[in-house]
C-alpha positions as CSV (number, residue, x, y, z in Angstrom):
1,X,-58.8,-47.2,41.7
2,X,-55.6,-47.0,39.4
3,X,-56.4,-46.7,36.5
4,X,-59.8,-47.6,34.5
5,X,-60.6,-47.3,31.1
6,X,-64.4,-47.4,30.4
7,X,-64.7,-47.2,25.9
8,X,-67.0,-47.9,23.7
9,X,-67.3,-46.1,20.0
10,X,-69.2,-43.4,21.5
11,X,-68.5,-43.6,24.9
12,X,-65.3,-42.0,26.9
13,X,-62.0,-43.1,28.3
14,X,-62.0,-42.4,31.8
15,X,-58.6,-42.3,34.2
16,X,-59.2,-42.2,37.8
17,X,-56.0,-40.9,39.7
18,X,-56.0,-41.7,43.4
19,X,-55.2,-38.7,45.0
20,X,-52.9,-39.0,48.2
21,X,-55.5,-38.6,50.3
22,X,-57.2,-41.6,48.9
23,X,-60.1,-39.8,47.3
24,X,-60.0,-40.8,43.4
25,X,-59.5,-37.3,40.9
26,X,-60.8,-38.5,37.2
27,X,-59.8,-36.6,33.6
28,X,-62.3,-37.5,31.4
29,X,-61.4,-38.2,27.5
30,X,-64.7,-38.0,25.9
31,X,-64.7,-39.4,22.0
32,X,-66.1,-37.1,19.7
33,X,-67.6,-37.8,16.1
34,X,-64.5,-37.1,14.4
35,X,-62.3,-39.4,16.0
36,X,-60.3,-36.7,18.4
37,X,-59.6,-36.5,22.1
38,X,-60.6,-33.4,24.4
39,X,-58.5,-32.9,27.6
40,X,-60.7,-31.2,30.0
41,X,-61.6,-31.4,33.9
42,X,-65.3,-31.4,35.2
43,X,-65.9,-27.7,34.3
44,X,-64.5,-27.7,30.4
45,X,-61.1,-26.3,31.4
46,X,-58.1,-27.9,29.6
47,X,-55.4,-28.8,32.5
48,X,-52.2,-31.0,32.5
49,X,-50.4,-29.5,35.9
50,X,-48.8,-30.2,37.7
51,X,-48.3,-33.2,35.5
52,X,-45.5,-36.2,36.1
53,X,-44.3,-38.4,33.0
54,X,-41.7,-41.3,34.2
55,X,-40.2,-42.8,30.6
56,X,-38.5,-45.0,32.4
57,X,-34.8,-43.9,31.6
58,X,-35.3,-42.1,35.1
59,X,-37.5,-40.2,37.1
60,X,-39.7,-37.1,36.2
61,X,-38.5,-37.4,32.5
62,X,-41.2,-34.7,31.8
63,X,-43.4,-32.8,33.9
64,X,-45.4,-29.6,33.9
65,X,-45.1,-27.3,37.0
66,X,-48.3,-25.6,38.7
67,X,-47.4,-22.7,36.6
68,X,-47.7,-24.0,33.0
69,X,-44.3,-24.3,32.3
70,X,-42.6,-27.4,30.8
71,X,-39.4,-29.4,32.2
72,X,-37.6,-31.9,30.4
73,X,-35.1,-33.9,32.4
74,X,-35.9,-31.7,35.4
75,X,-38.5,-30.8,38.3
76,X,-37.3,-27.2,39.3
77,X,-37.3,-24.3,36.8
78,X,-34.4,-22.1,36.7
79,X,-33.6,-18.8,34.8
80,X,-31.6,-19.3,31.4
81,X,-30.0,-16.0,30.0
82,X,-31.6,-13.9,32.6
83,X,-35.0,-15.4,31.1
84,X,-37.7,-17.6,32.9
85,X,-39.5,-18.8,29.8
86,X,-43.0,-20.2,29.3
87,X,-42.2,-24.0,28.1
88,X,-38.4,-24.1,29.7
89,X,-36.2,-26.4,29.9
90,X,-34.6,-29.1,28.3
91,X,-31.7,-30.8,31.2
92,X,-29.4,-33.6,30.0
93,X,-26.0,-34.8,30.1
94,X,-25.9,-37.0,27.0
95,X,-26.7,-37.2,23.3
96,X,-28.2,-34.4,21.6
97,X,-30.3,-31.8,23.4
98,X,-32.8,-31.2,20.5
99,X,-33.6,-32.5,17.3
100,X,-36.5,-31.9,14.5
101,X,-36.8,-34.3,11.9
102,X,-39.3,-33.8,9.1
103,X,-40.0,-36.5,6.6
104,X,-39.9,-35.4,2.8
105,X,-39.3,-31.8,3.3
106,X,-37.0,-29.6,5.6
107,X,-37.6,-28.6,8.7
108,X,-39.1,-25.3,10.4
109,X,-38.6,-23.8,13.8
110,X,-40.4,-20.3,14.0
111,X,-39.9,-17.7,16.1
112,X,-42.7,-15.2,15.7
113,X,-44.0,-12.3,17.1
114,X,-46.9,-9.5,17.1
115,X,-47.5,-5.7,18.8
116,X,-50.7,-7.6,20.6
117,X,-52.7,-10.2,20.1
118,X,-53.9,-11.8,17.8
119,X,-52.2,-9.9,14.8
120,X,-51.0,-6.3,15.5
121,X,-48.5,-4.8,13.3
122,X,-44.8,-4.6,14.8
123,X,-43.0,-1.7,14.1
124,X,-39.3,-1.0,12.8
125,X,-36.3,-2.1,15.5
126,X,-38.9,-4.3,17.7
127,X,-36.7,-7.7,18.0
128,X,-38.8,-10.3,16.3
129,X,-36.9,-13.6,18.3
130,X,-33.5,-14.2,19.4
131,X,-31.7,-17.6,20.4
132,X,-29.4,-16.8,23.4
133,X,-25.8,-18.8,24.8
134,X,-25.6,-18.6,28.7
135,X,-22.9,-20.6,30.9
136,X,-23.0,-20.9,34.4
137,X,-20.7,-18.2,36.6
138,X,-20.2,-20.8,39.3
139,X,-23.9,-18.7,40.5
140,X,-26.0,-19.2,38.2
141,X,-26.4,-19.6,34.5
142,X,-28.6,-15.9,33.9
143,X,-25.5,-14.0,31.9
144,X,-25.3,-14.6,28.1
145,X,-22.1,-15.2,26.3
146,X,-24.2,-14.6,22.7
147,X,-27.5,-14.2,21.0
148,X,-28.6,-13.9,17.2
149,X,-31.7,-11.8,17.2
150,X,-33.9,-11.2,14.3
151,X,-35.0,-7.4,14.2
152,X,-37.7,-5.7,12.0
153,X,-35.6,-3.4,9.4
154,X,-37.9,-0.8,8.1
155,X,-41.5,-0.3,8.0
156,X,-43.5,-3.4,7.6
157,X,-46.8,-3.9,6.5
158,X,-49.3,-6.3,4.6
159,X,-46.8,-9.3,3.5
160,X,-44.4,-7.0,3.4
161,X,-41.9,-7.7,6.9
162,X,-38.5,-5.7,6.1
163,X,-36.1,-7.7,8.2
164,X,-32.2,-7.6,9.7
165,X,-29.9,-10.3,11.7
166,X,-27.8,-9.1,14.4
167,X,-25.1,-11.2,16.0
168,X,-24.2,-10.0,19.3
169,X,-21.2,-11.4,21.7
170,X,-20.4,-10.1,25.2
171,X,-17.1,-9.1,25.9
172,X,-14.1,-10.2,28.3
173,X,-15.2,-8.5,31.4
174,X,-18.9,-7.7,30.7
175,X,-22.2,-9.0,31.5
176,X,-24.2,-8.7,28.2
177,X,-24.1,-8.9,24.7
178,X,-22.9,-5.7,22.2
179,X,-24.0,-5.7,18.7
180,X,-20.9,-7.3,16.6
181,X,-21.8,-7.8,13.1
182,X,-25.3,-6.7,11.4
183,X,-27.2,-8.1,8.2
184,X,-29.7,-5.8,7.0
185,X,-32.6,-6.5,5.2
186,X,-30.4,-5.0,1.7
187,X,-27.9,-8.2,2.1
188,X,-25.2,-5.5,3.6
189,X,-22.8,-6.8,6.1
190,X,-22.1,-4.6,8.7
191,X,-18.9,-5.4,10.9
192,X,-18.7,-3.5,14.2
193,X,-15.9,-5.2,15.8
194,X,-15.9,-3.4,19.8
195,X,-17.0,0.1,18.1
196,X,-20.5,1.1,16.2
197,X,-21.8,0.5,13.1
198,X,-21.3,3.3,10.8
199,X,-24.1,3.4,8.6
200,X,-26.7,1.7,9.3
201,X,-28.6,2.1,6.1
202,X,-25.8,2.5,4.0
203,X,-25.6,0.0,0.7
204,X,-22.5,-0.7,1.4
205,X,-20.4,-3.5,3.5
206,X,-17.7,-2.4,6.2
207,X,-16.0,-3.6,8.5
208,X,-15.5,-1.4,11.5
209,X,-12.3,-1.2,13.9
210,X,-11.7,0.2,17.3
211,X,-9.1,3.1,18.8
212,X,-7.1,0.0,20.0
213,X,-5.6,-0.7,16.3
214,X,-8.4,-3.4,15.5
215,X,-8.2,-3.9,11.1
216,X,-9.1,-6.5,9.1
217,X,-6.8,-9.5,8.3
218,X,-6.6,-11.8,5.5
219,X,-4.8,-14.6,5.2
220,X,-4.9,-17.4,2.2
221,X,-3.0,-20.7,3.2
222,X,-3.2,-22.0,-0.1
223,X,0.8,-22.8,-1.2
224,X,-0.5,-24.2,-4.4
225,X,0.6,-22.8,-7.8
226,X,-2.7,-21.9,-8.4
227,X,-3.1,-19.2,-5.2
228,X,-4.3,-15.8,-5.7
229,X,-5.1,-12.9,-3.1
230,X,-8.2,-10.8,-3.1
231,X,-10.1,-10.1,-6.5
232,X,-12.4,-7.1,-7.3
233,X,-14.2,-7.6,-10.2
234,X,-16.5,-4.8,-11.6
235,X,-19.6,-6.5,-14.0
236,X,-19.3,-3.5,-16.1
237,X,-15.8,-2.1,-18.1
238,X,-15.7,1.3,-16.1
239,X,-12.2,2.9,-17.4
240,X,-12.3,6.2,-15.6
241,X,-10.2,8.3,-13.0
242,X,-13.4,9.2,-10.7
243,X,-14.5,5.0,-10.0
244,X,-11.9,3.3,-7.7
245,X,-11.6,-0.5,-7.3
246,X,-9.4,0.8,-3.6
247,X,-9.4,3.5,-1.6
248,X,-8.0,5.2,1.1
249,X,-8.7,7.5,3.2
250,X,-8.6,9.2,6.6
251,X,-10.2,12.3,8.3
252,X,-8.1,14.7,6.7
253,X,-9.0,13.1,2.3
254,X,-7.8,10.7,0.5
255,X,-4.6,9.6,0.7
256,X,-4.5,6.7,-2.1
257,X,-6.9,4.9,-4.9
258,X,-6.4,2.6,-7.3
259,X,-8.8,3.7,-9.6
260,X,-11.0,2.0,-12.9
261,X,-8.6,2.9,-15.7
262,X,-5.6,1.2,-14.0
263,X,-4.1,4.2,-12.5
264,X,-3.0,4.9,-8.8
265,X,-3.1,8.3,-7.5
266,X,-1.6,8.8,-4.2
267,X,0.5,11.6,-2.4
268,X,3.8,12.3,-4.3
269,X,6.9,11.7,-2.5
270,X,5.6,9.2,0.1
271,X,6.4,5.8,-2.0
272,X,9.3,3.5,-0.5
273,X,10.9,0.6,-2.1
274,X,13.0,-1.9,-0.1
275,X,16.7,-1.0,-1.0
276,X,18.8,-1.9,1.8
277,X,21.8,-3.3,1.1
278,X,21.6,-6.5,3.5
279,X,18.3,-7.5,1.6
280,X,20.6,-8.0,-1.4
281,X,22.4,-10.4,-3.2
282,X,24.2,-11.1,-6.5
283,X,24.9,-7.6,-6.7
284,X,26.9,-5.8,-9.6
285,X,27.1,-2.9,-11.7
286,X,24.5,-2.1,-13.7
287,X,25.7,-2.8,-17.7
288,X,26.1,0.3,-20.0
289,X,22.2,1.1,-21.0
290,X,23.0,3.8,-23.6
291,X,22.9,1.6,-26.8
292,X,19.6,0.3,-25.7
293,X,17.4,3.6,-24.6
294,X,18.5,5.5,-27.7
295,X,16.2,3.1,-29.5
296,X,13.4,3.4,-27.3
297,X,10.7,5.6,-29.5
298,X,8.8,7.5,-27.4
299,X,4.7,7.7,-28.6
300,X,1.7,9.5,-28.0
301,X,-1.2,7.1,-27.9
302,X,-4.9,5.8,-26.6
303,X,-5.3,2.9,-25.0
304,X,-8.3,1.0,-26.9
305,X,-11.1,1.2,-23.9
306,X,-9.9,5.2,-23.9
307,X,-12.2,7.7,-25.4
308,X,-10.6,9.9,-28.2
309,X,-11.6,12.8,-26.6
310,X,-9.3,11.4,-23.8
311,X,-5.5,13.5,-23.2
312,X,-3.0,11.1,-25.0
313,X,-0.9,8.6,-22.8
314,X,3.3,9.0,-23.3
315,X,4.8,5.9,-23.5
316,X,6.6,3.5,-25.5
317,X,5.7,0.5,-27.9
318,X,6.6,-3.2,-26.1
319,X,7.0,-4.9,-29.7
320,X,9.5,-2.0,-30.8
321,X,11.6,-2.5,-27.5
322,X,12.0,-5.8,-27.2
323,X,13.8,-5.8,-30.5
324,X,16.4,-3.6,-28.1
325,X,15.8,-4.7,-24.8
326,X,13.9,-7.6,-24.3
327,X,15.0,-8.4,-20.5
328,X,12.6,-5.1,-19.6
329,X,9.5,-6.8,-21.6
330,X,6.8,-9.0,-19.6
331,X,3.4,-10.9,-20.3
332,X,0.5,-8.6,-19.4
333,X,-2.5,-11.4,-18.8
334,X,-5.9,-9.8,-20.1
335,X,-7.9,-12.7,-19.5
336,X,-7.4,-15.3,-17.5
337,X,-8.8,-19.0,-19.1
338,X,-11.8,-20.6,-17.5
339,X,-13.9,-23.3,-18.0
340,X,-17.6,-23.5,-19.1
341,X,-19.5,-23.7,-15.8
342,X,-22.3,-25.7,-16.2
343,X,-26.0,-26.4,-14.4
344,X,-27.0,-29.8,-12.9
345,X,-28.1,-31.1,-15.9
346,X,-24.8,-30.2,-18.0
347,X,-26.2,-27.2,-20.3
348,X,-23.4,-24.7,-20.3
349,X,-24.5,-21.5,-18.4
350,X,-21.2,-19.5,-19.2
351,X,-19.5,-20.4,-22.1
352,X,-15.3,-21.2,-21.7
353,X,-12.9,-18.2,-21.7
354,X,-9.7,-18.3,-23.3
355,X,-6.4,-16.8,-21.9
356,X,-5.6,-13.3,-23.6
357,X,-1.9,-12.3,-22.9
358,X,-0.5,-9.1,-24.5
359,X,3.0,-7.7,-24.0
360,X,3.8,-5.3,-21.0
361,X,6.9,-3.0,-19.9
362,X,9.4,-3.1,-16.5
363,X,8.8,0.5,-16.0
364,X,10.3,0.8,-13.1
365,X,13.4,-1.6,-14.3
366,X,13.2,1.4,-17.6
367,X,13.5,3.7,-15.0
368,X,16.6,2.8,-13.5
369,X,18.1,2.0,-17.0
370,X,17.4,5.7,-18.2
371,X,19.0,6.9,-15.0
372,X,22.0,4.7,-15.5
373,X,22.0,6.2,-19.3
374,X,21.6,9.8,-17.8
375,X,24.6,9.1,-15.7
376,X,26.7,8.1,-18.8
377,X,25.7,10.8,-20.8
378,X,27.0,13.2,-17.9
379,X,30.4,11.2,-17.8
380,X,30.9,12.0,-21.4
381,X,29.3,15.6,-21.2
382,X,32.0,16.0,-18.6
383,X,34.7,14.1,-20.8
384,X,33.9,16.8,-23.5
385,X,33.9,19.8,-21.1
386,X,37.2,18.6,-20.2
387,X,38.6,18.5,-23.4
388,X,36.8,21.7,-24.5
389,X,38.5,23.4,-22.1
390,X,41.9,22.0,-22.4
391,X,41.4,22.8,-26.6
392,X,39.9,26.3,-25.2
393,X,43.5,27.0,-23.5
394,X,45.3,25.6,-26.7
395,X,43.6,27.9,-28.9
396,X,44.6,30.6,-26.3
397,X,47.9,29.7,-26.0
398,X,48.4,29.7,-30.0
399,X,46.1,33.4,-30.3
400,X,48.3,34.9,-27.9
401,X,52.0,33.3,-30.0
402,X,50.2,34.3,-33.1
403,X,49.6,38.0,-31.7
404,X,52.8,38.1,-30.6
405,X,54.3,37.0,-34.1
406,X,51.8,39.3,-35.4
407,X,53.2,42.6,-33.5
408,X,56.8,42.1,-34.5
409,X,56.6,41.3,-38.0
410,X,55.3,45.1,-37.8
């Protein structure tokens, strides 16, 4: 027999398979009182394998091998990623390989994992699941290119499952993955690049090079007028010399920091400003400066986020030297405008911020000009040493006639 279906409400649904022998094997589908099948052979044991499904498209669209395992598209298992899995594998040329669909809600997949059946604790650094990339070596396809693997990250325990995401690739050369970058269960990114992490548990971000030069590299292709580079904004107004917004530093200290209150401390002598000649153009001599720095009023002063206990800043006033000098005065921008930004409903969540500019200095450009009026004040210092002298030899010259006049009137 082929096939025979013998139902009533409570009866069963019987399939007889002939076997190749000619001897009929029959699964059984008994109803039950609530409405669901049981799979089971004569003895109560559920059993689908070795198991056949033609859809049609082509042969042996699904089966189930004698050990349990499940093949899509395929009749012969084969390690993937150095793994032969349990329900393995999906084989196609076209289309997509996979696809979940849930209606009204997103969609789960869920890797999960215990210390033992059914719900034994796992302990911090067992890998929870991983998803794994392997290509075929022209051998086989067992060697992994990638993984992302989902690790415990601290002590777990009830509803409490501390977790981190680590991204591993496998180098040019190699034949598995090394940890790249790291996630922990904080929200700190940890960039390894070919060397180690170097803290772990650190609540920081870093990003790690290698001895062969590796650094990090930013680069904004934006050409609009609009383009900025990177922005460190601190939520609270530290204005200090121990906070840094940069810093630099190697095995032997710090070498450079921008720091909260504006200031840059660095090594002294080691700045260098491009001043060759061949980068120039429009060149020409620097305009007398000495009418305009002898109005310059030099101040002692407190910024307005400075503490009064604070060591006065030297400096000058911008509004009192631009009445001298105004090509050395430029806008300061305090606050840059923004709009409101506003939730999906339009209710302003941050109210609009309007542009604050105050009034800066060219230091650097007052620099220069104080040199240039150092260098005059030298040309006439020498102008009057010269003359100081030549009146100095005058007066000699006249001292020793009036001597002379003086001894023979005696």
């Amino acid at each position: 027999m082929g096939l025979k279906l013998n139902g009533a409400t409570s009866g069963s649904i019987e399939i007889d398979v002939p076997a190749v022998a000619g001897t009929d094997t029959a699964i059984t589908i008994p109803a039950t009182t609530g409405g669901e099948f049981i799979v089971s052979d004569s003895s109560g044991n559920i059993d689908l394998g070795p198991l056949d499904i033609n859809g049609g498209a082509s042969d042996d669209s699904v089966n189930i091998d004698g050990n349990g395992r499940l093949l899509v598209g395929t009749t012969s298992s084969a390690n993937v990623g150095s793994t032969v899995g349990a329900v393995q594998q999906i084989r196609y040329t076209t289309g997509v390989g996979l696809s979940v669909t849930r209606d009204g809600a997103a969609s789960n997949i869920v890797l999960a994992r215990t210390a033992a059946a059914p719900a034994s604790i796992v302990s911090n650094g067992d890998l929870i699941g991983d998803i794994r990339w392997a290509g075929a070596d022209n051998t086989d396809i067992e060697t992994q290119a990638a993984s992302i693997g989902c690790y415990v990250d601290g002590t777990p325990g009830s509803t409490d499952m501390p977790g981190r995401l680590v991204f591993s690739t496998t180098a040019d050369s190699a034949s598995s993955p090394t940890e790249r970058v790291r996630i922990t269960n904080a929200g700190w990114f940890k960039a390894a690049g070919n060397s180690t992490i170097h803290s772990a548990t650190g609540a920081y971000h870093e990003f790690i090079g290698d001895s062969n030069g590796g650094m990090m590299f930013i680069r904004h292709r934006n050409s609009g007028s609009s383009s900025n580079g990177v922005h460190i904004y601190f939520d609270s107004n530290f204005n200090n010399s121990t906070q840094y917004f940069l810093r630099a530093e190697t095995s032997g200290g710090d070498k450079f920091r921008v720091r909260t209150n504006g200031g840059i401390a660095n090594f002294q002598s080691n700045d260098a400003n491009l001043c060759d000649e061949r980068e120039k153009k429009n060149i020409e001599t620097l305009d007398s400066t000495w009418g305009c720095l002898k109005n310059w009023e030099l101040k002692k002063f407190h910024y307005n986020e400075d503490a009064d206990t604070d060591d006065k800043r030297y400096g000058v006033i911008a509004q009192q030297v631009a009445e001298h000098c105004p090509e050395v005065i430029t806008d300061w921008v305090k606050q840059e405008a923004k709009d409101a930004e506003l939730d999906e409903d339009g209710n302003v969540v941050t109210p609009a911020q309007e542009e604050i500019v105050r009034m800066g200095v060219k230091e650097q450009q007052m620099m220069w000009m104080a040199i240039k009026a150092l260098q005059e004040a030298q040309t006439r210092i020498e102008t009057l040493e010269a003359a100081n002298a030549s009146q100095a030899a005058t007066i000699a010259t006249l001292d020793a006639r009036l001597t002379a006049l003086e001894g023979g009137a005696e």
